[in-house]
TORDO-978941 format. One line per field, with one value per residue (C-alpha): residue number from 1; residue in three letters; x, y, z. Coordinates in pm, 1 decimal, m for minus. Example, Ala and Ser with C-alpha at 12.3 -4.5 7.8 and 13.67 -1.06 7.14 Angstrom:
! residues 2
i [1; 2]
aa [ALA; SER]
x [1230.0; 1367.0]
y [m450.0; m106.0]
z [780.0; 714.0]
This chain:
! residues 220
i [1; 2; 3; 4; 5; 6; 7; 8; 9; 10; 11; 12; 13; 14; 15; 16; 17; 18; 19; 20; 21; 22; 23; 24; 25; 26; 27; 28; 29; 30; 31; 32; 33; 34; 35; 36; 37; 38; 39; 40; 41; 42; 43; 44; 45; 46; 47; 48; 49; 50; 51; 52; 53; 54; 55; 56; 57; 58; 59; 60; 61; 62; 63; 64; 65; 66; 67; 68; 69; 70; 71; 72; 73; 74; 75; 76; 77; 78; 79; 80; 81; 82; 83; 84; 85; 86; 87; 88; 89; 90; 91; 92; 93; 94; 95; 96; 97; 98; 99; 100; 101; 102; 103; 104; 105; 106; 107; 108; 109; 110; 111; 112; 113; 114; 115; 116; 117; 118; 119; 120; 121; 122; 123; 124; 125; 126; 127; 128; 129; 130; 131; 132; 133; 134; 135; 136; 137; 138; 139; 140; 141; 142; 143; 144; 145; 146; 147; 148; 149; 150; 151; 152; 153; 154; 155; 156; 157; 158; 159; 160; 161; 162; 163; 164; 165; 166; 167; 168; 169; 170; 171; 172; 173; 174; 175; 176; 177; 178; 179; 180; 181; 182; 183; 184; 185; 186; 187; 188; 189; 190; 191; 192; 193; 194; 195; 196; 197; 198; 199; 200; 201; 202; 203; 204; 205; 206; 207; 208; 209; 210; 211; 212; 213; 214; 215; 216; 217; 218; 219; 220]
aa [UNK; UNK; UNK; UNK; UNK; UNK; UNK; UNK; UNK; UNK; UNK; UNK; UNK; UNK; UNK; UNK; UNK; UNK; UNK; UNK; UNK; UNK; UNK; UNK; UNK; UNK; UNK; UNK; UNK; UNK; UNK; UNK; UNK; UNK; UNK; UNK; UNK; UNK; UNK; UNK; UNK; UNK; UNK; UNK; UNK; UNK; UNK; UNK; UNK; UNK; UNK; UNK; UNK; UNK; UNK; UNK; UNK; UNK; UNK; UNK; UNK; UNK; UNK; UNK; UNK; UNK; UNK; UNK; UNK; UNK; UNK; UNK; UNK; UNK; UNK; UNK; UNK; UNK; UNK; UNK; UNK; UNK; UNK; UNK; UNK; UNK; UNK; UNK; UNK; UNK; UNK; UNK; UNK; UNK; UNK; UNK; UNK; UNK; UNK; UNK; UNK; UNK; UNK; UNK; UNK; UNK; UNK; UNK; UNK; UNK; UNK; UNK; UNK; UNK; UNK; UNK; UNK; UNK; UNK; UNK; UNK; UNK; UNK; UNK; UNK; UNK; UNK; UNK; UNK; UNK; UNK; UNK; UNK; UNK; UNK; UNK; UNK; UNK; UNK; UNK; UNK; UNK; UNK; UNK; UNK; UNK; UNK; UNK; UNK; UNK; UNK; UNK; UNK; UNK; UNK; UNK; UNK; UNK; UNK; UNK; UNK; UNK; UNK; UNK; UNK; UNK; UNK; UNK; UNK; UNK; UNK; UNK; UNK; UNK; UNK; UNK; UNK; UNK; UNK; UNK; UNK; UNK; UNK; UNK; UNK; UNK; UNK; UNK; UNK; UNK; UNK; UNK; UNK; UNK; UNK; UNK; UNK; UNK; UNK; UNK; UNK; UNK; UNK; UNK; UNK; UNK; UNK; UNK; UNK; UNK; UNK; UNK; UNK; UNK; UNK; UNK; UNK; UNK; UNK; UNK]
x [m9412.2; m9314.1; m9133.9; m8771.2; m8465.8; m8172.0; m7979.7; m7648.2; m7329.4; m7494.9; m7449.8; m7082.6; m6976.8; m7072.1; m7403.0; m7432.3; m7313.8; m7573.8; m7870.8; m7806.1; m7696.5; m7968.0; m7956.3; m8044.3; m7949.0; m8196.5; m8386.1; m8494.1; m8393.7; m8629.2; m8640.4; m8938.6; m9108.4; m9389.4; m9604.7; m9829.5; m10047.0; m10264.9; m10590.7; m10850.5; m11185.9; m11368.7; m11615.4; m11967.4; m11873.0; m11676.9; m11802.6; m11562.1; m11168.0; m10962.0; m10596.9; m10237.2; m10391.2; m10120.4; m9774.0; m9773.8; m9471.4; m9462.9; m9274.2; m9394.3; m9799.5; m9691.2; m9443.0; m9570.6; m9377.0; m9630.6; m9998.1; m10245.6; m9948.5; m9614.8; m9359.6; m9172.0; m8949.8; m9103.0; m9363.1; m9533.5; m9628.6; m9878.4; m9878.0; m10063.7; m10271.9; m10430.5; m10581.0; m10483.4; m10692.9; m10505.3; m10703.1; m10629.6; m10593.2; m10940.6; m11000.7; m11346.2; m11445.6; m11652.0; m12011.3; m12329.5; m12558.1; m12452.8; m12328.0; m12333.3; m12072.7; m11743.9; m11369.1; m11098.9; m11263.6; m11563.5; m11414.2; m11226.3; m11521.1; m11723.4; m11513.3; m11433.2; m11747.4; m11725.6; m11607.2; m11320.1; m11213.2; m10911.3; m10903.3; m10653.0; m10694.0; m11070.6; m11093.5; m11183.4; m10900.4; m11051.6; m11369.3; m11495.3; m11506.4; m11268.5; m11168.5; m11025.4; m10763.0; m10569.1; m10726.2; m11023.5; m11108.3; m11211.0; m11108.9; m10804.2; m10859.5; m10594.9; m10822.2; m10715.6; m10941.6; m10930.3; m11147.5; m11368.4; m11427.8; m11787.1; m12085.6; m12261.3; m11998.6; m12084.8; m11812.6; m11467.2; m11311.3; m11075.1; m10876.5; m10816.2; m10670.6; m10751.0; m10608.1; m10786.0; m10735.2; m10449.3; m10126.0; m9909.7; m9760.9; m9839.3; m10233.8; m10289.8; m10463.5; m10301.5; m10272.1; m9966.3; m9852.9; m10112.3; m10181.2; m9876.3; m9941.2; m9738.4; m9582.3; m9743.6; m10110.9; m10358.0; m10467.0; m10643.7; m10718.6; m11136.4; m11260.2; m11611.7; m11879.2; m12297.1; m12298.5; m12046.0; m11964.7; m11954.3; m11681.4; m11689.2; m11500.6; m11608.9; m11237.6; m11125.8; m10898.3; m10636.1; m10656.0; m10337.9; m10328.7; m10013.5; m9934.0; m9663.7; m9506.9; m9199.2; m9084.9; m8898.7; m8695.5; m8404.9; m8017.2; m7891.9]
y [8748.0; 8775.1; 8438.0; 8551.8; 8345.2; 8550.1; 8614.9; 8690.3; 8604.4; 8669.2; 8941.8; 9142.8; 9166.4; 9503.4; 9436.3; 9168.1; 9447.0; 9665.6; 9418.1; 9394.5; 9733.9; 9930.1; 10235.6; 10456.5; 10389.9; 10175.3; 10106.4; 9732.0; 9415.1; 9268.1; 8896.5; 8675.6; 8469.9; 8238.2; 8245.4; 7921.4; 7736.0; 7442.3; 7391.2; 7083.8; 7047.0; 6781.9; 6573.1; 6675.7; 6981.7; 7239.2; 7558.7; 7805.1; 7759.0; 8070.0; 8052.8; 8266.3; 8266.8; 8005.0; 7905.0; 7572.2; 7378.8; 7128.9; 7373.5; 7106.4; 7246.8; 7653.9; 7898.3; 8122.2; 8299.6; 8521.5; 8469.0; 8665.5; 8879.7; 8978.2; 9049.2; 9386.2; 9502.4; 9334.1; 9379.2; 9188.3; 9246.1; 9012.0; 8903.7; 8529.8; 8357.2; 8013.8; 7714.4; 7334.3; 7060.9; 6751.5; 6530.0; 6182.6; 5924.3; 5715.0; 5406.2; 5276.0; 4895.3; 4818.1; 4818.0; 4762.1; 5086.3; 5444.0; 5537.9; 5848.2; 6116.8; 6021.0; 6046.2; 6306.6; 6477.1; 6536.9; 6627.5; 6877.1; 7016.2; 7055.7; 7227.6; 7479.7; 7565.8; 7775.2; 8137.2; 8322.4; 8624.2; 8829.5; 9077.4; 9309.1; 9490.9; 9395.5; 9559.2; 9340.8; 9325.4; 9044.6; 8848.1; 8537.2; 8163.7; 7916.4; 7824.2; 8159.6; 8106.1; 8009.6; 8198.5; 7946.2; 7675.9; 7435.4; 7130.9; 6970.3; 6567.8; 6278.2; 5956.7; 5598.5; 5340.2; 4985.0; 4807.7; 4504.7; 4374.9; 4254.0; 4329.1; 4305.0; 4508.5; 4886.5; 5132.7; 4991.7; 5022.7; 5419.2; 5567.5; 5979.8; 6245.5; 6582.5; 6998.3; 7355.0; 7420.5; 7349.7; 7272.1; 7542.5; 7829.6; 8071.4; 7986.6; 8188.0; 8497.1; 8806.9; 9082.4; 9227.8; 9344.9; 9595.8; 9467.8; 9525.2; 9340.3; 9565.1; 9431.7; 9362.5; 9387.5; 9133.5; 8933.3; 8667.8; 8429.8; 8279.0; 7989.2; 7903.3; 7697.5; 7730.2; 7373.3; 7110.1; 6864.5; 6489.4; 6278.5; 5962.0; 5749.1; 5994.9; 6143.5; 6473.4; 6685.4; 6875.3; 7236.5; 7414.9; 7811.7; 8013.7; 8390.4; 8451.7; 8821.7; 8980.7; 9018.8; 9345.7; 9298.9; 9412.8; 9353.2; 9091.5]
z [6634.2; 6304.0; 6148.4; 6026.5; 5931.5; 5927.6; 5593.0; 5519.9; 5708.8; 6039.3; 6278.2; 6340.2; 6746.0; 6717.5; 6616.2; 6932.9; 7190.3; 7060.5; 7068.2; 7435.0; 7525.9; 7643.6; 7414.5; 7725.5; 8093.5; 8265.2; 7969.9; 7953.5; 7685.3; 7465.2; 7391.4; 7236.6; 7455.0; 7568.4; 7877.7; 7946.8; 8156.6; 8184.6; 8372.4; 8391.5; 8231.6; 8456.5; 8267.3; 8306.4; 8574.7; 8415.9; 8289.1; 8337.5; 8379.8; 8462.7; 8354.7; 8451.8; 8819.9; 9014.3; 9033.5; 8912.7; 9032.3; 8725.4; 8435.7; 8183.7; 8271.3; 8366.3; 8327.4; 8550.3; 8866.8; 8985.5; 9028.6; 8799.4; 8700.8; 8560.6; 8844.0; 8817.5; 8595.8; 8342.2; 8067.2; 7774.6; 7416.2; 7332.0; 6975.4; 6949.0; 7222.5; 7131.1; 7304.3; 7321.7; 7393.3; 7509.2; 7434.7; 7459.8; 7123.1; 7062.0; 6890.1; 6787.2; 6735.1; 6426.2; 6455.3; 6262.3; 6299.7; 6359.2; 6770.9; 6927.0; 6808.7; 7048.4; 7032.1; 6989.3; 6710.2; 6877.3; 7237.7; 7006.9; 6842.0; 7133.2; 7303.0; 7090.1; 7101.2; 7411.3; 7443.5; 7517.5; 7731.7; 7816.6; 8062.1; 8225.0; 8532.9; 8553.5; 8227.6; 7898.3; 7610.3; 7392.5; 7399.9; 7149.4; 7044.3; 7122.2; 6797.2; 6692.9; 6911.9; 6708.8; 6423.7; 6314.3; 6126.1; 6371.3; 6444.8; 6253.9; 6260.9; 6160.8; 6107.6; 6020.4; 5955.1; 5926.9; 5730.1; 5761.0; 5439.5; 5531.9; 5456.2; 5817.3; 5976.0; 5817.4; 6020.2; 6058.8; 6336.4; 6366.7; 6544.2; 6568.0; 6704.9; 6653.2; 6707.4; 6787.8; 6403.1; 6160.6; 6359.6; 6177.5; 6376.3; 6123.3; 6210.2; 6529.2; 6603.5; 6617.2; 6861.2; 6691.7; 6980.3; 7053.4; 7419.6; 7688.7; 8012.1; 8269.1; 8581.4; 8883.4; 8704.5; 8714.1; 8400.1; 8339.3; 8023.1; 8111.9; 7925.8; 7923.7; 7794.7; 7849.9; 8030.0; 8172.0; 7895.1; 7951.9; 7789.4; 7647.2; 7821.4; 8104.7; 8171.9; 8230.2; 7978.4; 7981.5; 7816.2; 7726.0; 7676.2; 7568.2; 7489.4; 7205.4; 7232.0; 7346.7; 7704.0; 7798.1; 8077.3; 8309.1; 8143.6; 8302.5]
């Protein structure tokens, strides 16, 4: 959706009436809005997770009230999609020779790695990485470090978070409305990745995927 901040006085009542007054009987109201869900990577296991498929009863993880689908009168213009890794703050102790790559910023990196697919009705509608959703530039990190002041100890001790990509809401990808789910069709947003990825500590994550459009429903 476009980013707009109204100028001018603001709207007359006439105006108002006519934003929600169909202009033809029976034809729907149009309001901006976001549909999203959030599935489970388990460390080590997961390659694929399938999202939009379940009613979730916690509104703080899902949105959704229908499975797989938009329930009738209703349809979607899909503008942004992107993806959310929740991953946990990590701290690292100082120590004298290199570790292994672990943490936030490289849970984030790694799994952006995988691949991406939208389908509707069976039928693809978008396929490709991770990280374009939202529209690239990998992972975002915030770092702090701490340090020693001796000579023995050569990596300080950190702590980071990190983001799919720049946390600005004018960095997603675009669809510009050019996809309309329709009610009671089947759609599905499929992550994926070419093997199960194992975690350090060895927890499972949360992943977070949201559509940005415009709903068109019935006047209330």
């Amino acid at each position: 959706m476009p980013n707009q901040h109204p100028k001018g006085p603001g709207k007359t009542i006439q105006e108002l009436t006519a934003g929600i007054t169909p202009m033809l009987p029976g034809q729907p109201e149009r309001i901006p809005w976001t549909w999203f869900d959030t599935q489970t990577y388990v460390s080590g296991t997961t390659t694929v997770l399938d999202f939009f498929q379940s009613v979730n009863a916690d509104k703080n993880l899902s949105n959704m009230v229908a499975s797989g689908q938009i329930p009738s009168p209703q349809f979607f213009d899909l503008y942004h999609c992107c993806i959310a890794y929740l991953i946990p703050f990590s701290a690292t102790v100082p120590i004298v020779t290199a570790p292994a790559l672990t943490g936030a910023l490289n849970d984030v990196d790694r799994l952006s790695q995988g691949a991406a697919l939208f389908a509707v009705a069976n039928k693809d509608y978008w396929q490709g990485p991770q990280f374009a959703l939202p529209c690239g530039g990998g992972p975002h990190a915030s770092l702090a470090f701490a340090a020693t002041g001796t000579e023995a100890t050569a990596f300080s001790s950190t702590a980071q978070f990190a983001n799919n990509g720049n946390p600005d809401l004018r960095n997603r990808y675009n669809f510009w409305g050019d996809i309309t789910l329709p009610a009671n069709q089947n759609f599905i947003w499929r992550l994926t990745w070419t093997a199960g990825l194992t975690f350090a500590p060895s927890t499972n994550r949360a992943i977070k995927v949201w559509m940005d459009g415009y709903l068109y429903r019935r006047v209330l």
